[in-house]
N, C-alpha and C positions, 0 to 999 in steps of 0.2 A: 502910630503908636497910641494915640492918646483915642483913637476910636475903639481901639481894641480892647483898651481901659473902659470903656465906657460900655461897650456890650457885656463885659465881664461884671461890672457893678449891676447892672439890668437886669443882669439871669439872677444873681442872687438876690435884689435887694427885696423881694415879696417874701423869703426866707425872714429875712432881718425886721423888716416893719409887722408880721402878722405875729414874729417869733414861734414858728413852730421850727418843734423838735428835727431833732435828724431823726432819722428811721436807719438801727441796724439789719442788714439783711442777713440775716441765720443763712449760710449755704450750706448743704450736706449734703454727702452720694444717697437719693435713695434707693439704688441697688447699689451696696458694695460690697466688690471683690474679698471674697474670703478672705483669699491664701495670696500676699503678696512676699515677694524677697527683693528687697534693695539693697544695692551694696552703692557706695561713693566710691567713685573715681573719675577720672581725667576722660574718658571715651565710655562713653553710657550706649549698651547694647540692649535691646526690647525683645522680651519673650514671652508667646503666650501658649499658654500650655492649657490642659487640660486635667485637673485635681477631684475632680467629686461627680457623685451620678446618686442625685435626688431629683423626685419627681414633684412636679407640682401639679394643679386640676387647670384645665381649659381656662383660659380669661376671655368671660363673655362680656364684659364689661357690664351687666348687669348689677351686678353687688360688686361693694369694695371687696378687695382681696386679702388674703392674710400676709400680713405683710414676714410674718415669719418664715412663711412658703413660698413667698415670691421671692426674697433676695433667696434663696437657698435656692434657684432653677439650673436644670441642670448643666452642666458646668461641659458638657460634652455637642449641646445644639450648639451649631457654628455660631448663628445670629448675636451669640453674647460674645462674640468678640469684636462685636459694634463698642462694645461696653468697654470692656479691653484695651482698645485702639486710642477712644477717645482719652482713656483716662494715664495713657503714654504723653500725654499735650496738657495737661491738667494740670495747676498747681499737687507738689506734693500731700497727700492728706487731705483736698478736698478736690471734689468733681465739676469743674468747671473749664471744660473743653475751651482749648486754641486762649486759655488767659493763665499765665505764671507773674506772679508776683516774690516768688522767692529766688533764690539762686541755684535752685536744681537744674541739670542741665537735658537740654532735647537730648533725644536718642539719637546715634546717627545711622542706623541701621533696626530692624525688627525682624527674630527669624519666628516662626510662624508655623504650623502642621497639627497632624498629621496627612492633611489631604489638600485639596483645591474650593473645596467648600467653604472649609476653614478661612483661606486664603482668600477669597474671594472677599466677604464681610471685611477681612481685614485691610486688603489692599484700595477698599471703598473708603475707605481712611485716611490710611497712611501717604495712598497717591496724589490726595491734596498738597501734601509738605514734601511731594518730589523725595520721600523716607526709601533708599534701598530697602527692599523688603527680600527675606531667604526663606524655605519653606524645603524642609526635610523630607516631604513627601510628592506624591505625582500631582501633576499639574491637570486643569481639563482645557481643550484646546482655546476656549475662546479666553481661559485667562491671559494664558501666550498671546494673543492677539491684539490684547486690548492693553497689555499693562506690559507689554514684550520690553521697554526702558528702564523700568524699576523695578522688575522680576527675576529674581534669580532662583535658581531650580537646582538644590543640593540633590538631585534624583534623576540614571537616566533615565530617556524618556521611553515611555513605558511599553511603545509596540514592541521595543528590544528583550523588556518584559514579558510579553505573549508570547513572541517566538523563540523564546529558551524555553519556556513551560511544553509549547511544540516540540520543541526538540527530546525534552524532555520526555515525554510522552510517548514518542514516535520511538526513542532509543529504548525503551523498556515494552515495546508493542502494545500499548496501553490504548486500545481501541473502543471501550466501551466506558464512561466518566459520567461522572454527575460533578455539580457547580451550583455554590453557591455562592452568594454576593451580596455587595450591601443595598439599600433598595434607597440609591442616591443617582447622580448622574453620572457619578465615577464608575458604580458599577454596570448601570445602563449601557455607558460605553465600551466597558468590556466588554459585555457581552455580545453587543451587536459588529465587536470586531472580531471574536474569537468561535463565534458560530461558524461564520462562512468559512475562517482562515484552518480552524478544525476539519470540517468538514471537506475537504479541498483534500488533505491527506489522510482519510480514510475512519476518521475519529468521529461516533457518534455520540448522542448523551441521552442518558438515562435519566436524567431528571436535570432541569433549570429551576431552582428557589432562589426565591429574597429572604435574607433574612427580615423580622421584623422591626418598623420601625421604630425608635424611643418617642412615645407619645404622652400625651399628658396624662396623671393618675388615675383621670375616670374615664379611660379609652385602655388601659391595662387588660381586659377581659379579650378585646380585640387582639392588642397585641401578643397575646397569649397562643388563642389562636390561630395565628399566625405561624409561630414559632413553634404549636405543635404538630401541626402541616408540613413546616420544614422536618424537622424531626423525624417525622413518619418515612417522608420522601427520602431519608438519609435510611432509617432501619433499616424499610421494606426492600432496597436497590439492591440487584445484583452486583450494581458493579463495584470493583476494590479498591478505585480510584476515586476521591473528591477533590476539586478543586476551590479555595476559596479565594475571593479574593476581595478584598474588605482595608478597615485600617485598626486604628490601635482599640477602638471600641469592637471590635468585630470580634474580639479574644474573648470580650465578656461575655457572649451569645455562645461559642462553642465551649465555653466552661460549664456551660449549663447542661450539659450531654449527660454527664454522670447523674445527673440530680434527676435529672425525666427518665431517665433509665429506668432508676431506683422506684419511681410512681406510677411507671406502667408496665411495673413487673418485667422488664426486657432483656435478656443476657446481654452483657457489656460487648460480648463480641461482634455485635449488630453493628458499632460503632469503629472498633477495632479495622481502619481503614489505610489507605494511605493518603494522606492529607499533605494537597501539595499546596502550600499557602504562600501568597504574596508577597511584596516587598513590603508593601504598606506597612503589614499587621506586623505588632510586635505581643510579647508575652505581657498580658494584663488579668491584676485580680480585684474583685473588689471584697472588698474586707469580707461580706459571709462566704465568700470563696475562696481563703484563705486553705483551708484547711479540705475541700473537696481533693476527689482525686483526679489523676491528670495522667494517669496508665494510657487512658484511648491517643494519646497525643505522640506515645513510642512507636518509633520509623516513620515520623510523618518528614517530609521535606518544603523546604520552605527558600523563598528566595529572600536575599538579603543584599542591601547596599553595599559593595565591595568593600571590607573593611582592614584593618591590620590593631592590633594590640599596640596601642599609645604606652610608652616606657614613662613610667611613674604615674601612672594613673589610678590603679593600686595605692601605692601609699599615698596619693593624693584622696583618698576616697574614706581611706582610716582613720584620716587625721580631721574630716566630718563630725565632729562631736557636737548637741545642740547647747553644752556648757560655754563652749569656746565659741558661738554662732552668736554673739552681744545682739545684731540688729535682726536675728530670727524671732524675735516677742510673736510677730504675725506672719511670719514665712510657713514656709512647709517642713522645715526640718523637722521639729519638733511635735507638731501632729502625726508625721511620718513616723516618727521613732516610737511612740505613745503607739500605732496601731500597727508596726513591724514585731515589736516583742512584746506588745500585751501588756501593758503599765500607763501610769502616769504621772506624769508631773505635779510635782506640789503648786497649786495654784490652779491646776488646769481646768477649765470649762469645757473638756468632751464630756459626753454624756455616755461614753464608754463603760461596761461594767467591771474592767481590770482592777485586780486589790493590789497592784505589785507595783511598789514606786519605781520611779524609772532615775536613774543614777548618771543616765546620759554618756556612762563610760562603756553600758554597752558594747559587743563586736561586732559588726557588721559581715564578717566574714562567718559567721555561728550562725547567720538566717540561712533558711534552704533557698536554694536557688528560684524555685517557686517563689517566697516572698520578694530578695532582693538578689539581682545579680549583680557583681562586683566587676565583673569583666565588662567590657565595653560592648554596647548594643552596635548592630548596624547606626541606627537611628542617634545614639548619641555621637557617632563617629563622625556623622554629620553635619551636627551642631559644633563639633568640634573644629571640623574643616569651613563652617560658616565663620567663627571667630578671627581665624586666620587668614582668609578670605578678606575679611572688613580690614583688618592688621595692612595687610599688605596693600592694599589699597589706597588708605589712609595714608601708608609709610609715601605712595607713587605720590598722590595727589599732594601731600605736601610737601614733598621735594620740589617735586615740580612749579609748587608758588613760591618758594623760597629763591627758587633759582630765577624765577619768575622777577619778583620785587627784590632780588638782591639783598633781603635781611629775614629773621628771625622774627615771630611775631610771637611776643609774651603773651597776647590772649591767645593761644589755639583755640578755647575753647569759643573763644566770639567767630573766631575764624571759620570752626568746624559748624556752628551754628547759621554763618550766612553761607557757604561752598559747600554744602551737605547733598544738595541739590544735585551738583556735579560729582558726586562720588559713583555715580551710578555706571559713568563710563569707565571710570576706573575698575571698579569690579566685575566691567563686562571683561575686561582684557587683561585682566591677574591670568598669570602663568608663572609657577613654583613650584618646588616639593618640599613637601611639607615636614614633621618631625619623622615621620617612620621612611621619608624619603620617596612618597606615590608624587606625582604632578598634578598640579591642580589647575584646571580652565574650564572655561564654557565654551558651548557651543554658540553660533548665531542667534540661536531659540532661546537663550539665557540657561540650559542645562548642563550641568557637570558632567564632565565627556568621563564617566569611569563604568565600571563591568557591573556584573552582579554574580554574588557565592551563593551556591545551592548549600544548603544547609541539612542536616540530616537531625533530627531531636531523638536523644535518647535518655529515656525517664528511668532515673532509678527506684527502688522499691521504697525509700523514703522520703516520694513525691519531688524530689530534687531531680535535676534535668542538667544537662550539658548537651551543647550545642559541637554540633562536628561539621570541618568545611568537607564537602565531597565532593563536589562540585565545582564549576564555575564560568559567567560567560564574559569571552574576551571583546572588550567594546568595539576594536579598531579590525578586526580579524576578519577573514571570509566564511560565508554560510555555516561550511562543511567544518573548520576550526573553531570558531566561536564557541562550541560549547562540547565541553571534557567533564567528565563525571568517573570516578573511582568506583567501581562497583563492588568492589573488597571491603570495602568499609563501612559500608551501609549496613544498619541495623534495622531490619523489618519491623512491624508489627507482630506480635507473640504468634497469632493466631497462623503465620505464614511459615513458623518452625525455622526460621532465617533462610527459607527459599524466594528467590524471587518471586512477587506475588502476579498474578498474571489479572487482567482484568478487559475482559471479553464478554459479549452478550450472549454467544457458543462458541464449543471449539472450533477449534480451526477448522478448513475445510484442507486436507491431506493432499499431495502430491496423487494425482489422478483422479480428482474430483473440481467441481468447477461449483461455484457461488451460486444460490437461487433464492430472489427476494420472499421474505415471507411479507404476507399482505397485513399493513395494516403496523407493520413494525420500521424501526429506522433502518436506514439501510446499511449497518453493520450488524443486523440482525437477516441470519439465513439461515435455509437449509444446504446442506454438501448432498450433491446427484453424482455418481459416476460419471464420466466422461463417455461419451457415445461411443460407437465400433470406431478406431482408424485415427481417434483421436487422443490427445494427454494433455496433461497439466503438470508443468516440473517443478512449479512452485505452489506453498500455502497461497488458500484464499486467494485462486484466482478468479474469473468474472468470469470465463469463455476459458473452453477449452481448443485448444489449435491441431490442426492437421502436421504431421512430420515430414520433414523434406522428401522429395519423391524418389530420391535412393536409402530411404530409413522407414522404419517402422516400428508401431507403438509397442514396448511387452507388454506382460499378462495385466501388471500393476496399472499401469496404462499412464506411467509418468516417467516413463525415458523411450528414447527415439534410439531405436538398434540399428546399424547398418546392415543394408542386404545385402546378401549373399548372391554372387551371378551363377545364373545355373543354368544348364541346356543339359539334352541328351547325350551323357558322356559313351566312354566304352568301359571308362571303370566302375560303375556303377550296376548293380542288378540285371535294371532295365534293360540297359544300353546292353549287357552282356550277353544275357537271354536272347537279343533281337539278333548280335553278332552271332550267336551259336546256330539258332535255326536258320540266319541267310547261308552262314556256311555250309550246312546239313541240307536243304534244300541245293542251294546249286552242287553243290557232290551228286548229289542224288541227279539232276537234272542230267551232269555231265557223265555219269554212267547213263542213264538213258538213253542220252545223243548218242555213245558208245554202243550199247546196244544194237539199236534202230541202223546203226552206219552196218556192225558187225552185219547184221541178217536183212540187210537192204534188199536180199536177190531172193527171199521169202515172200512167199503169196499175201500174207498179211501186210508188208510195209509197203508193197509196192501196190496191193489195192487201196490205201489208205493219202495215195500222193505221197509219196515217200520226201518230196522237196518243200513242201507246203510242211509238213512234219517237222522237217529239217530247223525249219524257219521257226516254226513253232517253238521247239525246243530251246535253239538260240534265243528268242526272244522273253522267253520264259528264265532261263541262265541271267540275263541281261537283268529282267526286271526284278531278282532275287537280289543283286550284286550293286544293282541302284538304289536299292534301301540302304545300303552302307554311306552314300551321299547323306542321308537325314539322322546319320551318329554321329555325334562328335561336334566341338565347338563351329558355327557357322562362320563361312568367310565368305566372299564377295564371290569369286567363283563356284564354290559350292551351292550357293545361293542361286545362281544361275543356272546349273548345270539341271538340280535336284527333280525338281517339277518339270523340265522341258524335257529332259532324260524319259523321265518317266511319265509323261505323256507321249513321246515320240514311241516309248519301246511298247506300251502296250497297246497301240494301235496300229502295229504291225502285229502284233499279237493275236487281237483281236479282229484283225480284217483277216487273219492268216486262216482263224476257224469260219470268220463269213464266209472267206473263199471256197475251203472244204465242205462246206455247206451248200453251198451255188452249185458245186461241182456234181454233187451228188445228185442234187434235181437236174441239173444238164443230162446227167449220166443216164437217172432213167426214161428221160424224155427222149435219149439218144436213140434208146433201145426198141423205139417203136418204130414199125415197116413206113420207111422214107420221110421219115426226118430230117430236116435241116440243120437240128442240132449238132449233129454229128462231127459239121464240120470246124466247128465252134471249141470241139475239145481238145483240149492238148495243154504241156506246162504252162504255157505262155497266158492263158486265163487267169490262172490262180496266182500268178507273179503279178500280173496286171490289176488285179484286185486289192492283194496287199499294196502294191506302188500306190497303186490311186489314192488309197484311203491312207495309205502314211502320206501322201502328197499333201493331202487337207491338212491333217493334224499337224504337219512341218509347215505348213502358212501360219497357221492359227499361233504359233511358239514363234513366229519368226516377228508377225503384228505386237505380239505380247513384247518379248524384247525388248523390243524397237522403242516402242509406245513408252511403258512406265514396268523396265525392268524388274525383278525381284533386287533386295539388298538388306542388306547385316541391320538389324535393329534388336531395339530393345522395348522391351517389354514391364512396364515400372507399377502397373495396375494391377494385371491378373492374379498373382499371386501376391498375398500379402507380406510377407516375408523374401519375398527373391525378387532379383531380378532376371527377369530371364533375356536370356541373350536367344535370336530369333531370325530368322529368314522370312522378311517382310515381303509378303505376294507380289507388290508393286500394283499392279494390278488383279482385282479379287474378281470382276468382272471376265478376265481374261482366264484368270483361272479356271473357274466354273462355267466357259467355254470347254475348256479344255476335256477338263473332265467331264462336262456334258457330250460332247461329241464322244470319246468312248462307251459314252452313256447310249448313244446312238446307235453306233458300230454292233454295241451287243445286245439292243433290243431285236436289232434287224436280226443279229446272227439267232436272236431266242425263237423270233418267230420265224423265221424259215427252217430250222430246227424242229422246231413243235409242228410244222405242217407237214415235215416229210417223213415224222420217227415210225410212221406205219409201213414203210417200204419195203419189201422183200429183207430177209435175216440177213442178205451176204451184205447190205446197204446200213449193216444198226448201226454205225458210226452216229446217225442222226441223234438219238436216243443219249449218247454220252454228251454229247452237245449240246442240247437240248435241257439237261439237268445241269451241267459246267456251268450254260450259262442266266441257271435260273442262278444257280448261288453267286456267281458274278455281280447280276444287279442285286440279288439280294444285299452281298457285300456293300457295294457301292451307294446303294440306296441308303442305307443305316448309317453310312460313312460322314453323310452330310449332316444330320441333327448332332450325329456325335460328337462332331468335330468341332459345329459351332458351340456347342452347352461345356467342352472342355480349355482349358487355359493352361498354359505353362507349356512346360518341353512335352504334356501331355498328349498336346496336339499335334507335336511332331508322331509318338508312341502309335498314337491311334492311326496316321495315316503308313509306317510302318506295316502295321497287324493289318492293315486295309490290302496292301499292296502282296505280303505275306500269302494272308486266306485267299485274294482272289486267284494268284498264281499258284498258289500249292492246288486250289481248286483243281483249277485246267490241266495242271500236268496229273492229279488223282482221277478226274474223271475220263480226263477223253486220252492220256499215255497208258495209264496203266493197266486200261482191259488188253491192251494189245502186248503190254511185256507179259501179262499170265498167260497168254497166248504162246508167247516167244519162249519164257523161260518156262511153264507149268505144264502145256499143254502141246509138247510141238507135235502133234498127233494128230492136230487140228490146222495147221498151218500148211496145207497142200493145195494144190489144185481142184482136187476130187470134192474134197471138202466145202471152198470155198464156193463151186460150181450145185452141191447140194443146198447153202444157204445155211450153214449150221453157225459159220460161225458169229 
């Protein structure tokens, strides 16, 4: 004890022996706080806000500064709430950080905004003294990071924010936007998350600006510049969509619209957009913008902290008088009301030029809503639910010591000053509802788990504004739920006539047309091409056009897929009818012939002609008329089968029928020569023998075909664009044109043994019809094959029809019917005498 005395006599005793003076220390803020408002009470809550927007010049530190322009700096750079912070730890009335010497008491809480920058300076602060700090706006990621314990986030978080504006966008087709932002790291980050997350669903942009920065007075030329750059970028756009997304200064920059309008001569309707703005920004003016216009700002939509209308908040806001405000001497009441209605106070030091004393009794409710809104902001709703927040907290934590120490402790206030510290868990884990009955908590991240109201602004003609909910996103909901918008209610901008406004780089691209990048542009800019042959598009603004199922096809528009229609060669149709009518008519005809030829069988004519070979002829010719009926009519398994072997089998007995009568006839004259061998060679049995033979081959060739890869029922989904055709599939095409080559064979032979013998005595001219028969034969036959391949559909059936038709109506015109004019015209000619003369 007595050393402690003696070090204490030590320090002072060169004070006492030299007698010098004490020395007072003058302490003073030299930057202070304008606009402060202190109220006393039991739980002291800390606010810092933002009041004034004056400019000061660069401190180069080269010259002193004015000191009348430095405390005046502006009141909206975050960094002055270093200034702020400290001066919440301060004795009352004077600036000296972390030392009180009166009985003012800590804060036990600071709520803080409008952004994370703000926050930021602040929380460099207040996180010294462990101070819960709240903040009514969004957070940037690294503050959650570093300060995630004593950070509370009256704001959700803000990607929930993008993707409402997404959705937002997407639900009004809103494909071509410009954005603008504040040029912080708030907006930086927007940006760089709602590029990619836009772009991903089809949404490009027409212009990206920063607004310009608040820079010091003699950097003003710059930021001019700037801001007329933005400006431009906003006129010159196409597009009818802006996005901004900024904070409570960001109002002051698009106030300015009217006033550059009016300077560079530009119709207002340049402007006249839909402005879809943030949660951040709230409505701000500064005093020469009182009285601008704010027309451009009708149908803009804006998000908003989910809020509800607080009961008595209203009459809590009337009964605001700066008579009745005793400790407002230096608050903001009273320079508020001095520059809301245009007056001033007796006493008062604004430098204002108002002659109209202010009475203080004033109404509040008589400002237009332009100057003061009486209804509760998102943003104040906030601060609102921050109070109650620290309330309920407080109420936990000191319950919980009481119940703790088993008594009541008459200082709360020394109490709240050492356990302040700890209230921080307490407000992570408040869960309430509040007075209008919403729930109040945080998430793990420190953010208030609530939604956000799309807002709709509609400005009436005397600059006054009302705010309408349209909207809104539900915080806890799935993708598709989370966000509902009333589309009835929305009031457009003038210039949209209250049509939905569309905002696209060009129109759409139409049902049957498909998307094509223009060079050089984003890629919600294009040109619309038709859709190629075969192809459609059934929707806008597709990318590619697609092919239609292979039983459908595209109509004329080229944007729906028709189903086809099955089609073959019917009997009730035309075609089919026509073809029935002439096989009918042909074999009548055929079958009076045979009739004929039987009648007058014992006639010099039928009997020099082989009257059985005839016979054969006829039948086969009846046959191959009556097997064209196999190729009408819907195809089945057997008809399939039958069609082509039928009709290769019949006309190559047909055709070996004429080789034979052909053979026969050079036998005949070779007979006639003195001792011939030939002679004994002739008789029916040759020309039966020739037909067998040669239908032998052609019955191998159909029986191999069969065997091997049958014909069968198919369909046809390509040839015709429109049908399907229902079809008798060759099986084998190979076998086929076999087939049909070997009679291809049969009647070159029969042409040219024909064409060598048509000079033989007159009573022998049978050569000569033959001869001609079977030039149009192959001529038929020959044309039959290009035809056949260059045709599609039941066409191909048609054409082998008309093939099989002409080749046998041929045969029975050229080589039967000189002998019925013989039988029926000329029986004069039909004798022995005659035929012995060579006449006929």
């Amino acid at each position: 004890m007595s050393c402690k005395f003696c070090n204490l006599v030590v320090m002072f005793w060169p004070h006492v022996l030299c007698k010098i003076p004490h020395m007072n220390c003058t302490i003073s803020d030299p930057l202070p706080i304008l606009h402060k408002y202190y109220q006393l009470g039991d739980i002291i809550l800390g606010g810092i806000l933002s009041q004034i927007y004056i400019f000061s010049n660069t401190i180069t530190f080269q010259e002193r500064p004015s000191t009348d322009l430095f405390y005046e700096t502006d009141y909206f750079i975050a960094s002055w709430t270093y200034h702020a912070s400290m001066e919440l730890f301060s004795t009352q009335g004077k600036f000296i950080p972390n030392y009180k010497c009166d009985t003012e008491n800590n804060p036990v809480s600071v709520i803080g905004g409008p952004n994370s920058e703000i926050f930021i300076h602040m929380a460099a602060i207040l996180s010294i003294y462990k101070v819960p700090q709240f903040t009514y706006g969004s957070s940037a990621e690294l503050t959650r990071k570093t300060q995630i314990a004593l950070y509370h986030q009256m704001f959700p978080n803000d990607n929930r924010q993008c993707r409402g504006i997404l959705q937002l966008l997407l639900h009004f087709q809103w494909r071509w936007i410009g954005v603008l932002y504040d040029n912080d790291d708030n907006g930086e980050r927007f940006v760089q998350k709602v590029v990619p997350m836009f772009s991903q669903k089809g949404i490009c942009f027409d212009f990206i600006e920063r607004f310009p920065v608040i820079t010091f007075v003699d950097n003003i030329d710059k930021m001019v510049t700037e801001g007329f750059q933005t400006y431009y970028a906003v006129t010159e756009s196409t597009a009818n969509v802006s996005v901004i997304y900024g904070d409570i200064k960001t109002m002051v920059f698009i106030r300015m619209f009217p006033t550059i309008l009016k300077y560079e001569n530009i119709a207002a309707i340049a402007v006249c957009k839909v402005w879809i703005m943030s949660a951040q920004m709230e409505f701000t003016s500064l005093p020469f913008q009182k009285h601008e216009n704010i027309d451009f700002l009708h149908g803009a939509l804006s998000f908003a902290i989910h809020s509800k209308e607080i009961l008595g908040f209203q009459e809590f806001l009337h009964m605001r008088k700066p008579i009745l405000e005793k400790e407002d001497r230096n608050g903001f009441i009273r320079p508020f009301w001095e520059e809301a209605f245009e007056c001033l106070f007796p006493g008062s030091t604004s430098d204002s030029q108002a002659t109209v004393t202010c009475t203080g009794l004033e109404k509040l409710e008589a400002l237009l809503s332009s100057v003061f809104e009486t209804s509760m902001t998102a943003h104040s709703y906030s601060i609102y639910n921050s109070v109650y927040v620290v309330a309920h907290a407080l109420y936990t934590m000191l319950s919980m010591e009481v119940k703790r120490t088993g008594r009541v402790h008459k200082g709360k206030q020394i109490l709240l000053n050492q356990l302040v510290w700890k209230m921080n868990h307490f407000v992570r884990h408040v869960f309430f509802n509040n007075s209008v009955g919403e729930t109040l908590y945080f998430t793990p991240n420190g953010e208030l788990e609530t939604g956000f109201d799309i807002i709709n602004w509609v400005i009436f003609p005397n600059q006054s504004f009302f705010r309408v909910k349209v909207g809104e996103l539900q915080p806890l909901s799935s993708e598709e739920e989370m966000f509902t918008i009333s589309e009835k209610t929305i009031m457009w901008a003038h210039r949209f006539n209250q049509m939905q406004p569309f905002s696209l780089c060009n129109d759409h691209c139409h049902p049957g047309y498909r998307k094509a990048k223009k060079e050089g542009k984003p890629f919600c800019c294009y040109d619309c091409l038709p859709c190629p042959g075969g192809k459609i598009s059934n929707q806008k603004d597709m990318d590619n056009c697609f092919q239609c199922p292979q039983d459908h096809y595209p109509n004329e528009e080229q944007n729906l897929c028709i189903l086809k229609y099955v089609t073959f060669l019917s009997y009730e149709e035309t075609l089919g009818i026509t073809f029935t009518s002439l096989i009918i008519i042909f074999s009548i005809i055929t079958i009076l012939l045979l009739w004929l030829f039987i009648k007058h069988n014992d006639t010099p004519i039928v009997k020099a002609n082989n009257e059985n070979l005839t016979y054969i002829l006829l039948i086969t010719l009846l046959l191959s008329f009556l097997c064209a009926l196999l190729f009408i009519g819907q195809p089945h398994q057997w008809t399939c089968l039958l069609r082509q072997v039928t009709f290769g089998i019949i006309f190559s007995v047909a055709v070996s029928s004429i080789l034979a009568k052909t053979i026969i006839v050079i036998l005949a004259f070779m007979a006639t020569k003195p001792g011939s061998r030939i002679r004994k060679w002739m008789g029916k049995r040759l020309g039966l023998s020739i037909v067998l033979s040669c239908s032998f081959i052609q019955t191998i060739i159909c029986t191999v075909w069969l065997s091997t890869s049958p014909p069968f029922v198919d369909v046809d989904m390509y040839s015709m664009p429109k049908e399907i055709v229902l079809m008798c599939n060759e099986g084998s095409t190979v076998m086929f044109y076999c087939v049909l080559g070997f009679m291809g064979f049969l009647a070159t032979i029969s042409f040219i043994v024909a064409f060598l013998v048509r000079k033989l005595p007159d009573a022998f001219n049978e050569a000569k019809f033959i001869t001609f028969s079977m030039l149009i034969f192959c001529s038929i036959w020959l044309s039959f094959v290009p035809t056949y391949l260059s045709t599609k559909g039941k066409y191909m059936v048609a054409v082998e029809i008309f093939s099989i038709l002409c080749s046998s109506g041929g045969l029975l015109a050229f080589i039967i019917s000189p002998k019925c004019y013989i039988i029926l015209l000329r029986p004069d000619l039909n004798n022995k005498e005659q035929l012995r003369r060579g006449r006929i």
